[in-house]
C-alpha positions in Angstrom: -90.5 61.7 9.7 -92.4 58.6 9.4 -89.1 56.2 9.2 -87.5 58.1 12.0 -90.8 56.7 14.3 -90.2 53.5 12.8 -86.5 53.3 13.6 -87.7 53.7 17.6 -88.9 49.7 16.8 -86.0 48.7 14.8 -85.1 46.1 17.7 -88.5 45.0 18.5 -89.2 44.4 14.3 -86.1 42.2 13.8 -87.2 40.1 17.2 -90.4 39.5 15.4 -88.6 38.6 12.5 -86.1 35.9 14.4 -88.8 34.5 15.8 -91.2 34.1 13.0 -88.2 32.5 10.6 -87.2 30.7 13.2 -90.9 28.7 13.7 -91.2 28.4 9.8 -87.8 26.8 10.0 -88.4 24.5 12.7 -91.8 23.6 11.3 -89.9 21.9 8.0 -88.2 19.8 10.6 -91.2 19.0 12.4 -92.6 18.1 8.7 -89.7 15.8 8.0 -89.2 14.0 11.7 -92.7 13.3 12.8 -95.1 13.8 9.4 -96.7 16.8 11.3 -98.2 19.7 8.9 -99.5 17.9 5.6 -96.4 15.7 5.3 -96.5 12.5 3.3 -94.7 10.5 5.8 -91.6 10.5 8.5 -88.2 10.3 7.1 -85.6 7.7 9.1 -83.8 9.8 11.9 -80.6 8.3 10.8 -80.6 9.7 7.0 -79.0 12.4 5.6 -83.2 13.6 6.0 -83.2 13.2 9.4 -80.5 14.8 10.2 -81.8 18.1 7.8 -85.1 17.8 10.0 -83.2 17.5 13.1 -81.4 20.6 12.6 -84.0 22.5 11.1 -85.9 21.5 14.2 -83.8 22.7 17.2 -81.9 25.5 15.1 -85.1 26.7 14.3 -86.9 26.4 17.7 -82.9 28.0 19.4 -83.9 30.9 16.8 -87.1 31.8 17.6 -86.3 31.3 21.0 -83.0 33.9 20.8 -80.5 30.6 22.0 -77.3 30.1 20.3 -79.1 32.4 17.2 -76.1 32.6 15.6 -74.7 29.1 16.0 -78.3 27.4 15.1 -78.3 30.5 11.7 -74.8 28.7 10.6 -76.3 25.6 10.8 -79.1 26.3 8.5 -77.2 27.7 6.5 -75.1 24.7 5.8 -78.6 23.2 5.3 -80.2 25.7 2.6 -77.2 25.5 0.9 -77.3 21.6 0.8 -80.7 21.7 -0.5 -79.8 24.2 -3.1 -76.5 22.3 -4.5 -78.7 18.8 -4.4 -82.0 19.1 -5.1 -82.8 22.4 -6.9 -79.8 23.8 -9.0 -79.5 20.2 -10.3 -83.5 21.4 -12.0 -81.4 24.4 -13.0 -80.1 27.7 -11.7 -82.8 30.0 -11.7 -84.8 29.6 -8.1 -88.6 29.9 -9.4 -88.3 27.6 -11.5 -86.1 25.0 -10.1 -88.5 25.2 -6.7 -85.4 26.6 -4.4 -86.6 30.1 -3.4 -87.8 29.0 -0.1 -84.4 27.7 0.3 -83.0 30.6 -1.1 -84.6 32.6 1.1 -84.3 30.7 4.4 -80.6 31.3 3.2 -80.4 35.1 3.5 -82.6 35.2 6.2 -79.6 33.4 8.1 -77.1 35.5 7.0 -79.0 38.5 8.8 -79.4 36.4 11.8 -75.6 35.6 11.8 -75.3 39.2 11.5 -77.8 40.8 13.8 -77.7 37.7 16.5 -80.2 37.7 19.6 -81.5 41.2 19.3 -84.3 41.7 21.5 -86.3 39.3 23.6 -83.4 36.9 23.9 -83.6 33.5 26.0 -79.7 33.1 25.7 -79.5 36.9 27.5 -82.1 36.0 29.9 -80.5 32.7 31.0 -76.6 33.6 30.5 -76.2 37.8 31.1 -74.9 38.1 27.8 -74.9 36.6 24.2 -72.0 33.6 23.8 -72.8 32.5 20.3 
């Protein structure tokens, strides 16, 4: 009884989940590009860095928003996985303890975007009548 109320939200609750990944994402790139949130300093924008941060910025930012979800999901995910193959399986496989689960996680919450796309409060649907990518 009480799942079949919440299934009436199922669209709304995976909106709010887009956007909220989508603003943690883009906040790492905002982190790496301009030192914003606690970072210890700006990587160059013409480093294999800055070009982590600059996708992580506008794929993240194109998620929350609902534009090019899909496209922008793909592109992180090529990121995560990045991160994953350089910096934390070579501390070893296991996520917790090599410092990758954020990554990890980012990860498969890509491959539901790639999935699911838009959903719900979608710019790209607003702007183009339907969803492209």
């Amino acid at each position: 009884m009480f799942l079949d109320k919440l299934q009436k939200y199922h669209a709304e609750g995976y909106a709010v989940f887009r956007i909220i990944v989508g603003l943690m994402f883009a906040q790492h790139g905002a982190q790496k590009l301009f030192g914003w949130f606690g970072a210890k300093g700006m990587v160059s924008l013409v480093s294999l860095m800055g070009l982590a941060g600059t996708i992580e910025l506008v794929g993240g930012l194109a998620i929350a928003l609902g534009f090019f979800s899909r496209l922008s999901a793909v592109g992180g995910m090529a990121v995560m996985i990045g991160a994953l193959a350089t910096v934390h399986f070579p501390n070893g496989l296991i996520p917790i303890v090599n410092k990758g689960e954020l990554a990890l996680l980012f990860l498969a919450c890509f491959v539901m975007v790639v999935v699911h796309g838009n959903g719900k409060w979608s710019l790209e649907k607003l702007l183009l009548k339907k969803e492209v990518f």
